[in-house]
C-alpha positions as CSV (number, residue, x, y, z in Angstrom):
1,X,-82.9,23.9,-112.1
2,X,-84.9,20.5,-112.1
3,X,-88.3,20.3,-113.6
4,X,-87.5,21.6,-117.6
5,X,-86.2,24.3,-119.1
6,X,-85.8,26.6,-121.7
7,X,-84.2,25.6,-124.8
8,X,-80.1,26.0,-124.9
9,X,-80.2,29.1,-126.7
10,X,-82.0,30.8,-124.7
11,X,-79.4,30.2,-121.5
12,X,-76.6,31.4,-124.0
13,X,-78.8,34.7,-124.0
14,X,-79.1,34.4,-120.8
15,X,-75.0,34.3,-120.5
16,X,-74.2,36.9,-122.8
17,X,-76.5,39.6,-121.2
18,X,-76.0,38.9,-117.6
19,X,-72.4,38.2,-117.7
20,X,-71.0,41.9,-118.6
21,X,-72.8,43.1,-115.7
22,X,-71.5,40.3,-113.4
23,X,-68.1,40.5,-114.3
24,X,-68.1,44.3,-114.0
25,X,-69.0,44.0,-109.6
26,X,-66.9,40.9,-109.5
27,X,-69.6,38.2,-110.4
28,X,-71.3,36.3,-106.8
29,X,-69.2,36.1,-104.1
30,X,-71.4,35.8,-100.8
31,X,-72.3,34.3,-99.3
32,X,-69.7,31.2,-98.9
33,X,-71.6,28.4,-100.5
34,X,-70.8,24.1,-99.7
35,X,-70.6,22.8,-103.1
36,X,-70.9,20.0,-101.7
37,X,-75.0,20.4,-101.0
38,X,-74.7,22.1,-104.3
39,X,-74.2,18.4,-105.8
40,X,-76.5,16.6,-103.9
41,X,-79.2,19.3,-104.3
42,X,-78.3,19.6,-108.3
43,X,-78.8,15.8,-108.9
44,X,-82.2,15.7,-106.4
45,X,-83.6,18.5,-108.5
46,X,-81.9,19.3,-111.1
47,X,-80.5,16.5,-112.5
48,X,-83.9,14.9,-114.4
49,X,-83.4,17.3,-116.4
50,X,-79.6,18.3,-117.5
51,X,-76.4,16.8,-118.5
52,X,-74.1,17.1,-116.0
53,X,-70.7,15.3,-116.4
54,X,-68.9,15.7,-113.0
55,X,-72.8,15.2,-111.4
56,X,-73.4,11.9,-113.8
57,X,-76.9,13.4,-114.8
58,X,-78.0,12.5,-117.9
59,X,-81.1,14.3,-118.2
60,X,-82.1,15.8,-121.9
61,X,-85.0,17.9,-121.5
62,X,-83.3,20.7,-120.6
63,X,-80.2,22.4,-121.7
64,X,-76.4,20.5,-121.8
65,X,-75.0,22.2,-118.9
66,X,-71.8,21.3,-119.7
67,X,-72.2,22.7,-123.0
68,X,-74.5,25.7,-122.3
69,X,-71.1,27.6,-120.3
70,X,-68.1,25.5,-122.7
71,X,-67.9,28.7,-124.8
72,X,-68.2,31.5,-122.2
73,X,-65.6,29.9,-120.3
74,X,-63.2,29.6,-122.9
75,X,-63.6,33.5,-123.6
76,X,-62.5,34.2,-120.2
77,X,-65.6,34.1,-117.9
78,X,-64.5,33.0,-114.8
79,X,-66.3,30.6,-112.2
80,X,-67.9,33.6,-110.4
81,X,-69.6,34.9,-113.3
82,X,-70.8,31.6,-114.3
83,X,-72.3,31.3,-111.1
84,X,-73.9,34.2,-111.1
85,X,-75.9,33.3,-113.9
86,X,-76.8,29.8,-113.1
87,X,-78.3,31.5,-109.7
88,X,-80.7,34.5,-111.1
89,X,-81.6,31.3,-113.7
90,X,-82.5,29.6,-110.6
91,X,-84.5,32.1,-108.9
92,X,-85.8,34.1,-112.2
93,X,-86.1,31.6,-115.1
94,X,-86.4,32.8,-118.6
95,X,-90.0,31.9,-119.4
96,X,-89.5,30.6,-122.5
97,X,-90.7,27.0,-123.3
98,X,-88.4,24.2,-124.3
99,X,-89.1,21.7,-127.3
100,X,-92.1,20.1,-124.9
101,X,-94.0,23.2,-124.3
102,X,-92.7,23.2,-120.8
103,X,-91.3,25.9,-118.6
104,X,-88.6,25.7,-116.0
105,X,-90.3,26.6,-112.9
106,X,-88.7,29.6,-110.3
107,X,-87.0,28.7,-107.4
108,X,-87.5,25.0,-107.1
109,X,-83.9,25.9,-104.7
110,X,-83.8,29.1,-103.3
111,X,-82.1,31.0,-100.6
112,X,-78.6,29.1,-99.7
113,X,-79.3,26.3,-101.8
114,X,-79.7,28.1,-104.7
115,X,-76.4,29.4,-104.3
116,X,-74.7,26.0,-103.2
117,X,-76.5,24.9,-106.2
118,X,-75.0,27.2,-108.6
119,X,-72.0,27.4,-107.2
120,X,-71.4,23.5,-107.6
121,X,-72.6,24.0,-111.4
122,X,-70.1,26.5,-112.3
123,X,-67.1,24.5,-110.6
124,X,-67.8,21.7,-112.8
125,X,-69.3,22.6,-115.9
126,X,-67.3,21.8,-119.1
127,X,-65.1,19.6,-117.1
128,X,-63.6,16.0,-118.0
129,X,-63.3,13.5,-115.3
130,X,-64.7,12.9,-112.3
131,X,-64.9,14.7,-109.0
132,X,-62.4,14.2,-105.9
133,X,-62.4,14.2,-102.2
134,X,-66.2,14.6,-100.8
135,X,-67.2,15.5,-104.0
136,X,-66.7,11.7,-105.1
137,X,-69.1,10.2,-102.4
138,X,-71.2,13.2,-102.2
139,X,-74.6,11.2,-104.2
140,X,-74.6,7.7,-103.8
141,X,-74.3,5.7,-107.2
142,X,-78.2,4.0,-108.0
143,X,-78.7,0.7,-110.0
144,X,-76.9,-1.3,-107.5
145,X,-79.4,-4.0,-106.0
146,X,-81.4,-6.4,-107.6
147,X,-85.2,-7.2,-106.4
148,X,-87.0,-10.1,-105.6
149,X,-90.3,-11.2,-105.9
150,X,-92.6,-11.2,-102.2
151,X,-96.3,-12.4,-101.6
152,X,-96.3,-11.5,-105.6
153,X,-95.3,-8.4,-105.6
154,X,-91.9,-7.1,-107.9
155,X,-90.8,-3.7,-106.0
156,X,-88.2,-2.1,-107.6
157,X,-88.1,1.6,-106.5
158,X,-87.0,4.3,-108.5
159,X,-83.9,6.1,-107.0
160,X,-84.8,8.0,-104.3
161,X,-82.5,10.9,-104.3
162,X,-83.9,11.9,-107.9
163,X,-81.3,10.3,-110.1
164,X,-82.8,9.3,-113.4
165,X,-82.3,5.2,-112.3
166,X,-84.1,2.6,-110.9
167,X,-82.6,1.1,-107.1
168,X,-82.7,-2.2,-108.6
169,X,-81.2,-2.8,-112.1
170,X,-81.7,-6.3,-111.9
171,X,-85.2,-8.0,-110.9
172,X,-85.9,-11.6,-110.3
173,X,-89.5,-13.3,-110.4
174,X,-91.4,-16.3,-110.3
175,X,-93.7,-17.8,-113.4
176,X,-97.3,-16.9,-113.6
177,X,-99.4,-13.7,-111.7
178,X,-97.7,-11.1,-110.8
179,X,-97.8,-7.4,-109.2
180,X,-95.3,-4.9,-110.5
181,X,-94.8,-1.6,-108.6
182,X,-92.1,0.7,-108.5
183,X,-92.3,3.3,-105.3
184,X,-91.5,6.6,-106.2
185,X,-90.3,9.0,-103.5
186,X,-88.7,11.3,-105.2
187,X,-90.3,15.0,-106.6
188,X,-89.3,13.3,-110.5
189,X,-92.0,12.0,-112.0
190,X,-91.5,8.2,-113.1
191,X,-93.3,5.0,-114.4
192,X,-92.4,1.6,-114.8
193,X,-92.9,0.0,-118.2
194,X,-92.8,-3.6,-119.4
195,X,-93.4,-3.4,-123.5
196,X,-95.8,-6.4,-123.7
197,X,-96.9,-7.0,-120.4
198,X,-98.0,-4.0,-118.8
199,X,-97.6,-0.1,-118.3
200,X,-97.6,2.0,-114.7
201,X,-99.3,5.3,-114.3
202,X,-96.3,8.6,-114.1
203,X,-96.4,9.6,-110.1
204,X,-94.1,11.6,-108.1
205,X,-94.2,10.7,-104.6
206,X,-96.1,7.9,-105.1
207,X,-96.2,4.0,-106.5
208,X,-96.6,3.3,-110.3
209,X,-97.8,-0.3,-110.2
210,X,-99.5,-2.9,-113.0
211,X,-100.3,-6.7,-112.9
212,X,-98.9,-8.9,-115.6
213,X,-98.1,-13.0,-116.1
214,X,-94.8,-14.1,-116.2
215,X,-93.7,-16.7,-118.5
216,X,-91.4,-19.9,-117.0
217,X,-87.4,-19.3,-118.5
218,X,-88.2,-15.7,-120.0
219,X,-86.2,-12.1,-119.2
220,X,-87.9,-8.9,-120.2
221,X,-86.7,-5.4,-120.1
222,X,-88.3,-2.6,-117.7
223,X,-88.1,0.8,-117.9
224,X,-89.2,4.6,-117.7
225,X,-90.9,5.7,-120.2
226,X,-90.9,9.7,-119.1
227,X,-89.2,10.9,-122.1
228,X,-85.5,11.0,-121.8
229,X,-85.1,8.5,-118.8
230,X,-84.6,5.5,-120.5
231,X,-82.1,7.2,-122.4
232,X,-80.1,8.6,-119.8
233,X,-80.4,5.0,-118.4
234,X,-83.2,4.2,-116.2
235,X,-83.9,0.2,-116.9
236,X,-83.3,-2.8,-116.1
237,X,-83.6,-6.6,-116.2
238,X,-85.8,-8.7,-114.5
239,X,-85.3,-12.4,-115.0
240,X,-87.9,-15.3,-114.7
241,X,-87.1,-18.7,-112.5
């Protein structure tokens, strides 16, 4: 689950002809996955990609995984079953393409992670509220800090645990030249966009940068521009002195 995926309907296939066969050997049940990691790993991986309420992902370019299992689960498929399917998605992706002309690629967890992943996913899907105990402080919260200008240079990182955020929602910078990077070292691809002044290159694992003048008393606006990002939240403001 990460990079994206195949349109919604074709995970509701997915669901209605893997389940039957799940539910008839008792869906997955080994071996004893830490749901825990499952979070963690969905948001690192997954999360650029899919809605997840309980994992505060907002990603768009793959299915709604809150709403891809809301039906199944209200006909009686049980957590196991769920699970089951969200781990041979995992390993053995439908190959279809999504809106984008994209496919999901295999395997970007496998082995126990690809269990602790799916086992997270099908203990929270369709659910309200927010998790508890070490599920609560499992993935730090990103947006938190605000960046400063150095030597000339802006650095405002994207998150690097994958979330679709920058470290820094708030930036602070001083009139006239000006270098604007955002370090990326994360596996989701980013860039850092400010509409007017200037535009990074998309990287992964690298440092989307551009020069730009900023003008005495004036605030402006950056932001991802990878589709879906800045709608699942990633911007911020960065305020001139």
């Amino acid at each position: 689950m990460g990079k994206r995926i195949m349109p919604r309907a074709a995970l509701c296939a997915a669901i209605v002809a893997v389940v039957p066969a799940l539910s008839a050997c008792g869906g997955v049940k080994d071996p004893q996955p830490d749901v825990v990691a499952g979070k963690q790993l969905f948001v690192q991986k997954c999360g650029s990609c899919h809605t997840l309420s309980r994992a505060g992902t907002k990603g768009t370019t793959g299915p709604d995984l809150d709403q891809a299992f809301q039906q199944s689960i209200k006909e009686g498929f049980g957590t196991s079953a769920v699970r089951g399917v969200v781990y041979k998605q995992i390993l053995y992706p439908n190959r279809l393409k999504n809106s984008q002309g994209i496919k999901m690629p295999a395997k970007l967890v496998s082995g126990q992670n690809a269990h602790d992943v799916a086992a997270y996913v099908a203990s929270v899907s369709s659910l309200t509220g927010k998790d508890s105990g070490r599920l609560a402080t499992a993935v730090k919260a990103a947006g938190g800090g605000t960046a400063t200008e150095k030597a000339g240079v802006i650095s405002i990182p994207a998150d690097p645990g994958g979330q679709l955020a920058f470290a820094d929602a708030k930036a602070i910078g001083q009139a006239g030249p000006v270098t604007i990077e955002m370090p990326n070292k994360s596996g989701t691809q980013h860039d850092i966009v400010i509409d007017g002044l200037g535009k990074g290159e998309v990287v992964a694992n690298g440092t989307s940068s551009f020069k730009a003048t900023l003008d005495a008393g004036q605030s402006y606006t950056y932001y991802c521009s990878v589709p879906g990002h800045r709608e699942a939240g990633m911007e911020g403001k960065l305020t001139v002195k």
